[in-house]
C-alpha positions in Angstrom: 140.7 107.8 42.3 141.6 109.4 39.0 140.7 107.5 36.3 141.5 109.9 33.3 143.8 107.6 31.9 142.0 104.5 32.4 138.5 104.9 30.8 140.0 103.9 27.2 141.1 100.1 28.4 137.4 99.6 29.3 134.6 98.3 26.5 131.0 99.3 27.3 128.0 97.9 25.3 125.0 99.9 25.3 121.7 98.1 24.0 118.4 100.6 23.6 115.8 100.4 21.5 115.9 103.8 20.4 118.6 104.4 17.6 119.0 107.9 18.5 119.6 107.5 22.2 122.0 104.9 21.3 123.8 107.6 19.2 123.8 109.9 21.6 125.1 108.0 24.7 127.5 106.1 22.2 129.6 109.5 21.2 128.9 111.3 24.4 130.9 107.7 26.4 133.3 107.8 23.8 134.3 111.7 24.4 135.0 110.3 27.8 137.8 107.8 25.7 135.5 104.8 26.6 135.3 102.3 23.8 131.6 101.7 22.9 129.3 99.8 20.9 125.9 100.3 20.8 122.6 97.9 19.9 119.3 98.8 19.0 118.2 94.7 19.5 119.3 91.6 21.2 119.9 89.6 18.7 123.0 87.4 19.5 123.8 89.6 22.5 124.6 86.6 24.3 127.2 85.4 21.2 128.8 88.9 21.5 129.4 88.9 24.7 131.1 85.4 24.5 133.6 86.3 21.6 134.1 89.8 23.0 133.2 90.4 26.9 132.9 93.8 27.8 133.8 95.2 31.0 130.2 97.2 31.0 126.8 97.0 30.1 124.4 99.5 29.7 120.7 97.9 28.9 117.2 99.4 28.5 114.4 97.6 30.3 112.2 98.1 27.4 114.6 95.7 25.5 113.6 92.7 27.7 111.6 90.4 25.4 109.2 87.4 27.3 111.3 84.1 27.6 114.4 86.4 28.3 113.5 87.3 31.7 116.4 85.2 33.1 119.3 87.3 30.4 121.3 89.0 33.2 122.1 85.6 35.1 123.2 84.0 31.4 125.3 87.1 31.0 127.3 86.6 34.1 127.3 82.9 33.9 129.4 83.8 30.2 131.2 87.0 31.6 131.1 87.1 35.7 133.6 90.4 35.7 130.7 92.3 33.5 129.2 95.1 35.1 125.4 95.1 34.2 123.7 98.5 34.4 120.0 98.9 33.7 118.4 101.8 32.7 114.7 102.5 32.7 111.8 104.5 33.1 110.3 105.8 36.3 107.3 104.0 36.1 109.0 100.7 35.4 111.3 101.1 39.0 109.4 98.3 40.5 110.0 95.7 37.7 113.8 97.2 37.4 114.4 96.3 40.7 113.1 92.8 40.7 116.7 91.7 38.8 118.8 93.4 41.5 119.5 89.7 43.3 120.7 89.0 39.3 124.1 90.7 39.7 123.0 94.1 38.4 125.4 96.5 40.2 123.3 99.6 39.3 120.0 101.4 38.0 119.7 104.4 36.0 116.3 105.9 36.0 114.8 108.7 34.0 111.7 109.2 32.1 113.9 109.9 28.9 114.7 106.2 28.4 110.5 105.5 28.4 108.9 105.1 24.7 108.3 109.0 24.7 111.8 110.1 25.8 111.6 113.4 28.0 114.9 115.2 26.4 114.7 117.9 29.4 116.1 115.1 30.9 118.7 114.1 28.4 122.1 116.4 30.3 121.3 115.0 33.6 120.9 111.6 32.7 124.4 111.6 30.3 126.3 113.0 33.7 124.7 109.8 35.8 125.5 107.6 33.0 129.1 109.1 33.1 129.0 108.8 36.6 128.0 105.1 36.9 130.5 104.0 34.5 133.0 105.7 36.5 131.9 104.2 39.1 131.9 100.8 38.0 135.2 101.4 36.7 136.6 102.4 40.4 135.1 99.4 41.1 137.1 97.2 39.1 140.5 98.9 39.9 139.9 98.4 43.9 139.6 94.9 42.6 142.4 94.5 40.8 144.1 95.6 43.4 143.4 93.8 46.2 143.2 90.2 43.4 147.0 91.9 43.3 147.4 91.4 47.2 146.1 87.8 46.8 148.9 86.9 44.4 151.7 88.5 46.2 150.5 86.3 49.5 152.8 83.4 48.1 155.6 85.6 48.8 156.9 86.3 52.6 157.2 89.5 51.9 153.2 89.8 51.2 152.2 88.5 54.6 151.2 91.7 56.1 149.3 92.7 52.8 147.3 89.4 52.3 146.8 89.9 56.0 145.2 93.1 55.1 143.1 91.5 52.1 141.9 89.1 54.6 140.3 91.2 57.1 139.0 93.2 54.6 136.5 90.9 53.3 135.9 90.2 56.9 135.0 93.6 57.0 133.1 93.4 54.1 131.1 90.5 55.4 130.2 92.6 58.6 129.3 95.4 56.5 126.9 93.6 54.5 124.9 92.9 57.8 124.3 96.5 58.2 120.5 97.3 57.7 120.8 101.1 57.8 122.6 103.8 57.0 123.8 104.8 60.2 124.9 101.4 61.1 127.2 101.3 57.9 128.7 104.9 58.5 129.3 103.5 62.2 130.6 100.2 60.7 133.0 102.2 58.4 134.6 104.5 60.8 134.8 101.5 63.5 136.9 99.6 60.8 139.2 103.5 60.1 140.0 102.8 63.7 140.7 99.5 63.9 143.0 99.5 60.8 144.8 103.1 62.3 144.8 101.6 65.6 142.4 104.0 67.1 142.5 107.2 65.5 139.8 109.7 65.3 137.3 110.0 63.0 133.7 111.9 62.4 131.1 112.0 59.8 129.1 115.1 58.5 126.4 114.7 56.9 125.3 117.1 53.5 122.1 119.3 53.5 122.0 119.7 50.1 119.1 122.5 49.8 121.4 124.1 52.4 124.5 123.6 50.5 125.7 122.9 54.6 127.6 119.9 56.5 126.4 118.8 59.8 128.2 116.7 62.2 126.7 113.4 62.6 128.1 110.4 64.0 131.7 110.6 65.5 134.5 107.8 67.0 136.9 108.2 69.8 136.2 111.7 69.7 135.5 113.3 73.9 132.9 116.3 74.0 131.7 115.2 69.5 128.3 117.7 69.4 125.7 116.5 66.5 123.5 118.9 64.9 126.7 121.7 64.4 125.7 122.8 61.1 128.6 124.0 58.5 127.6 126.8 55.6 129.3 126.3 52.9 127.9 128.8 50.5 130.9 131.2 50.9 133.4 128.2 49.8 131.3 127.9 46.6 131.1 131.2 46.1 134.2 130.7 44.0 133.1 128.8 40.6 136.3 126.6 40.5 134.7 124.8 43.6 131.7 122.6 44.1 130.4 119.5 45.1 132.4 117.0 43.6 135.9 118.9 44.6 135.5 120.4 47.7 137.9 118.7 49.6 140.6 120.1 47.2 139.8 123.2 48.9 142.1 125.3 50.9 139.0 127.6 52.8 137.4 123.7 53.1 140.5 122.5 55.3 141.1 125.3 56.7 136.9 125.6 58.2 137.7 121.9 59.7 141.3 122.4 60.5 140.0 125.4 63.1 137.1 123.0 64.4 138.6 120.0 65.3 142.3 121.1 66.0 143.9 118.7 64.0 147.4 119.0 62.9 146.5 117.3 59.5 144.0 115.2 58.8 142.2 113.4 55.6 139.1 114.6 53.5 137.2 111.0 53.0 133.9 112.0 50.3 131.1 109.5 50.5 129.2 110.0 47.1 126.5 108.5 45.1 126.6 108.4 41.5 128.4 111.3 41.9 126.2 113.2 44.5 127.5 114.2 47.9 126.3 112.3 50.7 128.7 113.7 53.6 131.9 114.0 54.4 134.5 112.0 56.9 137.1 113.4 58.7 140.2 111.2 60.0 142.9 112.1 62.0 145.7 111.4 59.8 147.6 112.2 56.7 145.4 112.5 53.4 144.2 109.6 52.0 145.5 108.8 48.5 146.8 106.1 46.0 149.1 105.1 49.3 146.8 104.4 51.4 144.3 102.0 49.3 143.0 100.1 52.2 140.4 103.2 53.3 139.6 104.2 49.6 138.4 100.8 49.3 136.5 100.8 52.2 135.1 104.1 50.9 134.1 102.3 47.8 132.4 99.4 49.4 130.5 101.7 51.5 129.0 103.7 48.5 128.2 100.8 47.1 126.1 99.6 50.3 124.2 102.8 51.3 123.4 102.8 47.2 121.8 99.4 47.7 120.5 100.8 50.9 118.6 103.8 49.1 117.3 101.3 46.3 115.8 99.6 49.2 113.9 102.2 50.7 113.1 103.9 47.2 111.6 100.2 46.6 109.6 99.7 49.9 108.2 103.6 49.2 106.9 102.4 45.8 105.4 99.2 47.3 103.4 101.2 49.9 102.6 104.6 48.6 99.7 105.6 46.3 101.2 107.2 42.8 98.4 109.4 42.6 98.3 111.3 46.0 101.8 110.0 47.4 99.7 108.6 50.6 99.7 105.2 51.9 98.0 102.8 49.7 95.2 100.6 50.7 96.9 97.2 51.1 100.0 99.1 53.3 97.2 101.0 55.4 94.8 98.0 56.1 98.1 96.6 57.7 98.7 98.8 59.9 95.2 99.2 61.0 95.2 95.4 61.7 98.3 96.3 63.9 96.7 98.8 65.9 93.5 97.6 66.3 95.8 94.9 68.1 97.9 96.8 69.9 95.4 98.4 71.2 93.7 95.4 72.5 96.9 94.6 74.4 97.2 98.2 76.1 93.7 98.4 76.8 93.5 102.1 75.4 90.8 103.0 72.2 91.8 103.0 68.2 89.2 105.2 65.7 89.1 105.1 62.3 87.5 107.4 59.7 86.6 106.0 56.6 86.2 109.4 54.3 84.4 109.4 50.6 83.6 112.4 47.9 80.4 112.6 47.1 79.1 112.5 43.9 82.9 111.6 42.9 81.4 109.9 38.9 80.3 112.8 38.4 83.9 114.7 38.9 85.4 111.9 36.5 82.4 112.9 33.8 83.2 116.9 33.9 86.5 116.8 34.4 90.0 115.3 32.9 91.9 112.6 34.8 94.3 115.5 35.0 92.1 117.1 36.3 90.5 114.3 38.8 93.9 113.6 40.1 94.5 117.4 40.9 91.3 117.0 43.2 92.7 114.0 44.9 96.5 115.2 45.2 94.9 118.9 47.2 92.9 116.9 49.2 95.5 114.4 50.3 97.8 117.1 51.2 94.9 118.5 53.5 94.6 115.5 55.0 98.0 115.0 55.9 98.7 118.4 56.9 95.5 118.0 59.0 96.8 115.0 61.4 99.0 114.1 63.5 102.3 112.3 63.2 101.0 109.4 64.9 98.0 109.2 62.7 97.8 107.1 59.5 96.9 109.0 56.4 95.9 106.4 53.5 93.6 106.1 50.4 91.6 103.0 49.9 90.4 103.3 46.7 89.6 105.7 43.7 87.0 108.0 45.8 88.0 107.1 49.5 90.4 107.7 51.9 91.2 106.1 55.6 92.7 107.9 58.7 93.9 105.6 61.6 94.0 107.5 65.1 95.9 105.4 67.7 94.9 106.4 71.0 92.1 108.6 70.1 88.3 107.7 71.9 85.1 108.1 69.4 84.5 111.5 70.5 88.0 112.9 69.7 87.5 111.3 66.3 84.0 112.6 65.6 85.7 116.7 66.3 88.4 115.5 63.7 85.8 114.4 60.8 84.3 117.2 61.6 87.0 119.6 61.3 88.0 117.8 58.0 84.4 118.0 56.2 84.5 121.6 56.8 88.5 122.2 55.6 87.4 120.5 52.3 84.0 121.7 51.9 85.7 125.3 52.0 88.8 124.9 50.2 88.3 126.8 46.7 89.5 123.5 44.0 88.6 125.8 41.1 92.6 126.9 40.3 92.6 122.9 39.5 89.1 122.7 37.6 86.9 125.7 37.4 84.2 123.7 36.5 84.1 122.4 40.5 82.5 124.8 42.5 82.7 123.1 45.6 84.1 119.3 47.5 82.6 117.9 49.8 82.6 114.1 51.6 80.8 112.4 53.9 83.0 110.4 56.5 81.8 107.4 58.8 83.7 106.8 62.2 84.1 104.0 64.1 86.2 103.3 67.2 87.2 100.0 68.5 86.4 98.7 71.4 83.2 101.0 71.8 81.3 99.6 68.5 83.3 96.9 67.1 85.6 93.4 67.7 88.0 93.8 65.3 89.7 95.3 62.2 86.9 93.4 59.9 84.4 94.8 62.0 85.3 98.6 61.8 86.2 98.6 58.3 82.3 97.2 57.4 80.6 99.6 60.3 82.5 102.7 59.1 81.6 101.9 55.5 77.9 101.3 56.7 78.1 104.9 58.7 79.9 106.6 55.7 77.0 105.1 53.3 74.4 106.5 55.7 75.4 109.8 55.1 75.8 109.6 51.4 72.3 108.3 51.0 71.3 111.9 53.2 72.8 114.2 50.9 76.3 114.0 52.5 78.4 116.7 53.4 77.9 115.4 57.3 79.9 112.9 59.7 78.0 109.9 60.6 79.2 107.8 64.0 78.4 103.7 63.5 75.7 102.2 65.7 75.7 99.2 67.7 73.0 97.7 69.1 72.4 97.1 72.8 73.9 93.7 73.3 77.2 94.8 72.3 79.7 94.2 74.9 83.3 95.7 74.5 86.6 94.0 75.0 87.3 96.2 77.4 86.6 99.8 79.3 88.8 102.5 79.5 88.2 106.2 81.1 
């Protein structure tokens, strides 16, 4: 949708603490012919938006004062039709995301809107900023539109549009059921068909490092292939063309025209913010202003895989460790309660290797925690380059890390510690801190149902193994001993 001629009927507020942010984003909207007023605090923000609603907000997390933590619900209990768009630091995603359920339609985040703005950020920020309030303002003009089909429903000759208006929310309702992003791309195309009576349609999906489209998912299409991959480099090539226009290119059609055979047929863009997600081709005329119905859909599907991403950017945060990007301890003690019970059930062996630096205090004394966090970050990556993709790489706290191996007896686990202590005890750390010479670690292993009952269990006797060494020097793997009594839960060969 072009919206060149829209952008100055729509009011944006944009509330940050910093004046000369505020300044900044304030003249850089208003190039773009938005209207704009900016605030550096909230006083009587709530007053301003009663006597003058805007159609968007812009606000910086950092302006969220205690006993306001409920503002964005007050906002649209005064102005429902406000967009609310909230922008924030990296580090502050997780308490960002906690207001989505409080009608915030989108997040912007970059380290330049922290208390130390990072101004190598500032261009790419202003284009997402752009972006969203293009975005939002799409938004609003889909639903004018279809408010416009409501109205003409009292008339006979609206039938067949509010018939349309109808089953598009029921559309809508099916397509906020979808849980991932290939069940909304299917949902999508199944609703193309249904509302072109069973045309054909495919999705490709973009590589961006490639700068290539693959063929994806596909409908009513005999003999569809996934996997064909699509360069596009040589379509680029020419400067005029790029991401955000490339179905307005002739080489574009004419690549797609030759492999799917099609007489004509409609260049459908699924973006993000702007950003390229793939690409659907249907089987008819293009889609334009005519033919609303499908740009809508198009809309509410960008709008769904964004929440979608949010999601999974959300459920990454909660489990990873910042520091070494691994699983942290409370996401891998989990798991490890999971497999020690799986295994139980399928009757085949679990290990675990519980894996500490030695003499880690002194690395904090000698070195910076820039440099500390270097020795952890090269020794995660060796760990995870070092398993396999059934195993579970985690840290557990500051100086220790856990490896789950499903399916792997104690002995199979003991050649693994041992390959590990000698990886790390012969990497060279120095390009990080030349005042370490050497790493080493002493690991305890424990395997269930050999030497322990449960989860409990072989944490405590893979710590007690792990200690054992550390108390020898370390540098060495240590197995956990049982006594003679023990009796496991079950044998296996």
């Amino acid at each position: 949708m072009n919206i060149d001629n829209l952008r100055a009927a729509f009011t944006i507020y944009y509330y940050d603490p910093s004046s000369e942010r505020s300044d900044f984003v304030e003249k850089s909207l208003q190039n773009r012919d938005y209207a704009v007023v900016s605030y550096n605090r909230l006083n009587g923000i709530l007053n301003n938006i009663k006597l003058n609603p805007p159609h968007i907000i812009f606000f910086n997390l950092s302006l969220m004062e205690e006993g306001n933590e409920d503002l964005f619900k007050k906002i649209k209990e005064i102005s429902p039709e406000t967009r609310i768009i909230v922008v924030a630091s990296k580090a502050d995603f997780s308490s960002a995301y906690a207001h989505f359920e409080e009608g915030v339609f989108d997040f912007i985040f970059s380290d330049y809107f922290s208390e130390q703005s990072d101004l190598s950020d500032r261009k790419i920020v202003l284009a997402n900023i752009i972006k969203t309030a293009d975005h939002a303002v799409e938004m609003d003009c889909f639903k004018y539109k279809n408010e416009q089909l409501t109205e003409d429903a009292d008339t006979t000759k609206a039938s067949d549009s509010y018939s349309v208006f109808i089953l598009h929310n029921i559309w809508l309702k099916k397509l906020e059921k979808c849980q991932s992003f290939t069940q909304s791309i299917d949902c999508f195309m199944g609703e193309v068909c249904r509302y072109l009576k069973s045309t054909q349609v495919c999705y490709l999906k973009y590589v961006a490092s490639y700068r290539s489209l693959v063929t994806s998912r596909a409908q009513n299409i005999e003999g569809f292939t996934v996997g064909e991959t699509f360069n596009l480099r040589p379509i680029f090539e020419n400067p005029q063309f790029n991401e955000q226009n490339l179905e307005t290119n002739g080489k574009f059609r004419d690549l797609f025209k030759s492999y799917t055979g099609w007489k004509d047929f409609a260049i459908v863009p699924l973006r993000i913010d702007g950003d390229l997600l793939g690409v659907f081709l249907i089987n008819i005329q293009e889609a334009n202003e005519a033919n609303s119905y499908i740009l809508a859909c198009i809309n509410s599907l960008a709008l769904k895989v964004s929440n979608i991403v949010l999601e999974k950017r959300m459920n990454t945060i909660n489990h990873k460790d910042t520091v070494t990007g691994l699983f942290n301890r409370r996401y891998l003690m989990g798991r490890l309660q999971e497999e020690v019970s799986r295994a139980r059930r399928i009757n085949l062996p679990i290990s675990f290797l519980l894996i500490s630096f030695d003499r880690f205090g002194q690395f904090i004394e000698e070195n910076s925690p820039y440099e500390t966090n270097g020795i952890l970050r090269l020794t995660a990556k060796l760990l995870d380059q070092t398993s396999r993709i059934n195993d579970i790489v985690g840290r557990i706290s500051s100086d220790e890390f856990g490896i789950i191996l499903p399916h792997t007896p104690y002995r199979g686990a003991l050649v693994k510690a041992e390959r590990i202590r000698a990886l790390i005890s012969s990497t060279d750390y120095s390009s990080i801190s030349p005042k370490v010479n050497q790493v080493t670690v002493s690991v305890g292993v424990c395997e269930y149902p050999s030497h322990c009952r449960d989860m409990e269990d072989m944490l405590g006797k893979s710590d007690n193994a792990m200690l054992e060494v550390s108390r020898n020097g370390g540098n060495q793997v240590c197995l956990t001993s049982t006594p003679k009594s023990f009796k496991p839960d079950f044998s296996y060969k």
